[in-house]
C-alpha positions, -999 to 999 in steps of 0.1 A, spaced: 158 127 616 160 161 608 126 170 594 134 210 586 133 211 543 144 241 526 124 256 492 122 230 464 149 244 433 144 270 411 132 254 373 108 226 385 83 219 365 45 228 385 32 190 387 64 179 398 69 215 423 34 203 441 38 168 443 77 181 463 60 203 481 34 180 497 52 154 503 75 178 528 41 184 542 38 147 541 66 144 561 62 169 591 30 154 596 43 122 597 73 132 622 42 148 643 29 115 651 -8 116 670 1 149 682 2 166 653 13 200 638 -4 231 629 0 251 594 13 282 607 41 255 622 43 232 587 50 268 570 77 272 590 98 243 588 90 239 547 94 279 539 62 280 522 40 306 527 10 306 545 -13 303 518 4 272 501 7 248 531 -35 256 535 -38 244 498 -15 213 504 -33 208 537 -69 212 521 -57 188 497 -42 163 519 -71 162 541 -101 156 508 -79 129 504 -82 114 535 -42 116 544 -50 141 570 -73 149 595 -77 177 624 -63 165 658 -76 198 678 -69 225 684 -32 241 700 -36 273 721 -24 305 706 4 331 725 -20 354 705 -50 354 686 -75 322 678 -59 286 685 -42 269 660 -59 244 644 -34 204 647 -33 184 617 -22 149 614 -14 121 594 -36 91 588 -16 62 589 -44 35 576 -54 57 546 -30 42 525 -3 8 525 24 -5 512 37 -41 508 71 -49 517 90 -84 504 121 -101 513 132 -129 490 153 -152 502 175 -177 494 154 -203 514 122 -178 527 98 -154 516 90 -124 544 61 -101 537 44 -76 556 19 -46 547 32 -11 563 10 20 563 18 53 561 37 56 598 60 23 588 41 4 611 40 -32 604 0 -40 605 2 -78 590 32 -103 584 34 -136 565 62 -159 564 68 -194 539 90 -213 526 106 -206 494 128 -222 472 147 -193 453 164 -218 429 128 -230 412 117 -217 384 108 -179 379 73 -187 374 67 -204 406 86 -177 422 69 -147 409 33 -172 416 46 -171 452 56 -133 461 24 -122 437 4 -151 464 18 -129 491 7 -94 478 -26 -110 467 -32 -121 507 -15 -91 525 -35 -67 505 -71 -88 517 -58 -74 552 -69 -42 538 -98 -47 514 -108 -12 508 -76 10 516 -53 15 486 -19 -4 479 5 20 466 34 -7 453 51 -36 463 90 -31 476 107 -62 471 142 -73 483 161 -98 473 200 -110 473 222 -89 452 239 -84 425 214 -62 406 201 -34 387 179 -8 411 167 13 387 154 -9 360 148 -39 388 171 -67 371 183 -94 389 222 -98 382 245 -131 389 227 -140 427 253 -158 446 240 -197 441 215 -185 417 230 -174 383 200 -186 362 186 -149 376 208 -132 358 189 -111 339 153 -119 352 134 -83 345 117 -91 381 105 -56 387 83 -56 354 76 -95 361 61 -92 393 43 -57 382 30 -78 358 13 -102 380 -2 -80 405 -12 -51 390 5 -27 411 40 -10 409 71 -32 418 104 -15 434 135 -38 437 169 -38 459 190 -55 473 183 -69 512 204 -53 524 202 -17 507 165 -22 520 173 -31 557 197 2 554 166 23 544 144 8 570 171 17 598 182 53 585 147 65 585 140 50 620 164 71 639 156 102 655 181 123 647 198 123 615 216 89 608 253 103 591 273 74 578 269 35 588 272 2 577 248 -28 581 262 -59 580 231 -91 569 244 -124 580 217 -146 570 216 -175 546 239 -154 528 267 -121 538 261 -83 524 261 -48 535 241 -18 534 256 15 531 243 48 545 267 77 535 261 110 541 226 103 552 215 84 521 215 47 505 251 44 488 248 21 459 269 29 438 269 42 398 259 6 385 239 -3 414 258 -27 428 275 -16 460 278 -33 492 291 -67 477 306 -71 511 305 -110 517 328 -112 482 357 -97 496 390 -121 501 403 -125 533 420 -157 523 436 -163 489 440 -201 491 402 -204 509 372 -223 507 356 -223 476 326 -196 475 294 -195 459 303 -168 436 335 -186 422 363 -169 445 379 -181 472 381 -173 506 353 -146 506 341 -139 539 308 -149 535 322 -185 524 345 -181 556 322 -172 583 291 -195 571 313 -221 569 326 -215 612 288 -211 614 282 -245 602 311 -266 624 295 -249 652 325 -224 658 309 -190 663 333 -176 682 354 -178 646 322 -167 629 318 -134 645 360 -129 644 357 -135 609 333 -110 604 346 -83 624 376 -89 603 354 -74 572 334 -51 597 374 -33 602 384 -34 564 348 -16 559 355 10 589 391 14 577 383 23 545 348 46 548 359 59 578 326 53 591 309 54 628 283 29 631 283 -9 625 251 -25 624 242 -61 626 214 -84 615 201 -111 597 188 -148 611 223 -161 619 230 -127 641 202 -131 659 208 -167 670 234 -154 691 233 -115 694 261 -111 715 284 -133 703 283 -116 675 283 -80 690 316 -91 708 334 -104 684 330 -79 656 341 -50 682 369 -71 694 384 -70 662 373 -35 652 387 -22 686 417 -38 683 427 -24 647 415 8 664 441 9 691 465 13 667 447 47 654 413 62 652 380 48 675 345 50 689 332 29 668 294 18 679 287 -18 672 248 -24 672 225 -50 663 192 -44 645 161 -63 659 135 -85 645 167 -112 624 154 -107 589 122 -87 596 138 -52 587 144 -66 554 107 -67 539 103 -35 562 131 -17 544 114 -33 509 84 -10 517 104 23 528 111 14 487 74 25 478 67 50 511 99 69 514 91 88 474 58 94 492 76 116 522 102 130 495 126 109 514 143 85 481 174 74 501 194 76 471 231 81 462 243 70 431 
């Protein structure tokens, strides 16, 4: 991704001007990787001056976020001194709560996965033996790591939901969640701060900070134990003014259909778990594209990813079929659609739940209301 920042907006207030501006620091150094940058370079890219960028630095570095990595030599004048980022100064923990299985993993600072933990999980028991299970999670991830700091817990779970105050909506199967204050809950129980989103806005995170160069507009598409999407528009998390985009396993593509979960009928997700389930993939993965073509019809977007456990049974079955259809609606105007898959089946999920807590840290929120 493009790393270059411009100078943070006139009428911010100091604490909140220095925590901006070191967290574009942050972010170069991050980008550097082992090789590091030097300040003249960081006060290049950010605009700040000279002076700044070797307060932020100074900073950074009493805090153990950054360390020299040598020195770069000069076209005039002494050699530059390299900074970089330490990934194992600090962690996050990322959690995906399934319908069926909880998926947690502790990140550091460079989004690397350092430990994973998979169980069961029964997502229609009672909240207390839920919240006793992801807070179990947090509680052993966070041993992994006995004396680095845990800046939050990112937790993804199926949708519908509130983001920014972390209440769990109507959850397809689940409606006793509707509700459930699960961000405060679960803050409650381990002491540290609690993020929540959907899977799939999480897995969306996860894959637009990934890429190299900056991601534009793209959908990914979780077929797991249940069907939603992510949306990256314009570079940024789309969820909508309530929260609650990317319901995209609720749309109709049959009126007299199968019941669904939700109450409707002939939603995709009821249509396409249902081919799943008589063995008919072939008709899963048409089914699918059939949605993946409404979606690129409508946002006019470029970029189709896949993923999720049922994907990743068959990668490209799925792969085919969904640019089958989407190329054959294309033929009749418009194209170059990419159809990907992202690795790992539902592994970018609890990822993409600790981007929640790091990307703030990098002044990357991913956000677009």
């Amino acid at each position: 991704m493009n790393t270059s920042r411009a100078k943070a907006p006139a009428g911010v207030n100091l604490p909140a001007l220095r925590h901006h501006n070191a967290a574009l620091v942050l972010d170069l150094l991050r980008a550097a990787g082992a090789e590091g940058i030097s300040r003249l370079e960081l006060a290049e890219r950010t605009g700040l001056t000279p002076q700044a960028v070797s307060k932020i630095t100074a900073r950074l570095r009493a805090e153990g976020l950054a360390v020299g990595a040598g020195l770069r030599p000069s076209t005039g004048g002494k050699p530059r001194t390299v900074l970089r980022l330490v990934p194992d100064a600090q962690f996050a923990v990322g959690l995906h709560l399934d319908r069926d299985g909880l998926t947690a993993v502790l990140v550091d600072l460079a989004g690397r996965s350092v430990a994973v933990t998979t169980a069961p999980l029964d997502f229609g028991a009672p909240a207390e033996k839920v919240l006793a299970d992801a807070a179990d999670a947090v509680r052993d991830l966070s041993a992994a790591e006995p004396h680095k700091p845990v800046l939050g817990v990112g937790v993804a779970v199926p949708g519908p939901l509130d983001h920014r105050d972390g209440v769990l909506h109507r959850v397809t199967g689940f409606p006793q969640w509707d509700g459930f204050p699960l961000r405060d809950a679960l803050a409650e129980r381990t002491g540290l701060p609690v993020t929540v989103d959907k899977d799939t806005n999480a897995a969306a995170l996860a894959l637009a900070l990934s890429l190299s160069e900056p991601p534009g507009d793209f959908a990914y598409l979780h077929l797991g134990t249940g069907l939603g999407a992510g949306l990256v528009l314009g570079g940024e998390v789309h969820r909508g003014a309530r929260t609650g985009a990317g319901e995209f396993g609720h749309q109709t593509l049959q009126l007299d259909g199968p019941l669904c979960g939700c109450g409707g009928r002939g939603c995709i997700e009821a249509l396409c778990l249902a081919a799943e389930a008589r063995g008919d993939r072939a008709e899963a993965a048409r089914v699918l594209g059939a949605g993946a073509a409404n979606l690129v019809g409508l946002l006019d977007i470029d970029r189709v990813v896949l993923g999720g456990r049922t994907v990743a049974a068959d990668e490209d079955a799925y792969v085919r079929g969904v640019r089958a259809v989407i190329e054959e609606r294309a033929a009749r105007g418009g194209g170059g659609v990419v159809v990907t898959v992202a690795d790992g089946g539902d592994r970018p999920v609890a990822e993409g739940a600790a981007q929640l807590v790091l990307a703030p840290v990098f002044g990357r929120v991913g956000e677009r209301g």
